[in-house]
N, C-alpha and C positions, 0 to 999 in steps of 0.2 A: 569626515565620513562621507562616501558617495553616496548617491540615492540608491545604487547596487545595495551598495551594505546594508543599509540603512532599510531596504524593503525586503532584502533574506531578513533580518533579527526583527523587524516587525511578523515576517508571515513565520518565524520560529515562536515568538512568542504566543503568538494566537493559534499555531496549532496545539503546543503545549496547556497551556489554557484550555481549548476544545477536549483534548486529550484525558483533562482530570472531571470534563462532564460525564464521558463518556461512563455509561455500567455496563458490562459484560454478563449475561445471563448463564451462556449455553455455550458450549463449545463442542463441535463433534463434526464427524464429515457430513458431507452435503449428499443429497438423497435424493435420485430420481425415481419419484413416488413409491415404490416398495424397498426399491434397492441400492443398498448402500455402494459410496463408488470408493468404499475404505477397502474393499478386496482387492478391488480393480485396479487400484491404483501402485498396493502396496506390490501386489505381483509385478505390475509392469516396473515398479521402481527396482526388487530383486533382480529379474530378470537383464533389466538394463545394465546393472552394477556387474552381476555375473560376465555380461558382453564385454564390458568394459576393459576389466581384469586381462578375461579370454586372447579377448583381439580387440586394441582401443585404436581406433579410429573414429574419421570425425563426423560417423553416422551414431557410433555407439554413444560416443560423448553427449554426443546432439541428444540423443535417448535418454540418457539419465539428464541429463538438463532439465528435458520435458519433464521426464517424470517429477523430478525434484518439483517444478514448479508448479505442475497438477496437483501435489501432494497439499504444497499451500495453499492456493487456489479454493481446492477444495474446503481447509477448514477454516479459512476466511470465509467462506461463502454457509458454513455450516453454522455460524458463530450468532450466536445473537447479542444484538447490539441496541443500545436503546439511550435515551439521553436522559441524564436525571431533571426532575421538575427543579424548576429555575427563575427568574427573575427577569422581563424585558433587560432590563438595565446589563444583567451578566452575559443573556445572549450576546449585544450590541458592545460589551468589554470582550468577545469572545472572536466575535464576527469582523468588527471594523480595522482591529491591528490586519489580518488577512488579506483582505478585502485592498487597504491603503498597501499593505506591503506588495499584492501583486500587482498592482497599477506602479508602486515606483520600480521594480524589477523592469515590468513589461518598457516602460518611459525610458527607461535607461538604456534598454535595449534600441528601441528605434532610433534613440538621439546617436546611439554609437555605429548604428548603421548607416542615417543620415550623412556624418562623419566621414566614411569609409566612400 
């Protein structure tokens, strides 16, 4: 196993890990201060779609792209997120696979540049 592999299934496992601390409160779009940008968004994404169908070139495409990605954007950002209470010890089984796995990614890389 190279130190490649070997530091992707380290940083696989400690995100997974992270991933099951993880609690999920709220999900909803994101709000600049009064106004929700769930109208804003959803029109610009019809609207895009509608263009696309119309006459798809690689501005309209581009458009619904954005929009698509606005669309998640936004309820990632709407999303509450919070980490359950836990234990130093589980942090540091959560954090150190991560941590080792992207130092041997990163190692790996420079030695294969070195190399080159």
């Amino acid at each position: 196993m190279t130190k490649r592999t070997a530091g992707w299934a380290l940083i696989v496992v400690g995100l997974v890990m992270m991933f099951k601390m993880v609690r999920i409160s709220d999900i909803g779009f994101y709000r600049f201060g009064s106004v929700s940008t769930s109208a804003i968004i959803l029109v610009l994404l019809i609207l895009s779609g509608i263009a696309v169908v119309v006459n798809s070139n690689k501005f309209t495409r581009g458009a619904l792209i954005v929009s698509v990605a606005l669309l998640v954007l936004s309820l990632i950002l709407g999303t509450d997120i919070y980490f359950a209470y836990t234990s130093l010890l589980n942090v540091l089984l959560v954090f150190v696979p991560i941590i080792l796995g992207v130092g041997l990614v990163i190692k790996s890389a420079v030695e294969r540049r070195s190399r080159a």
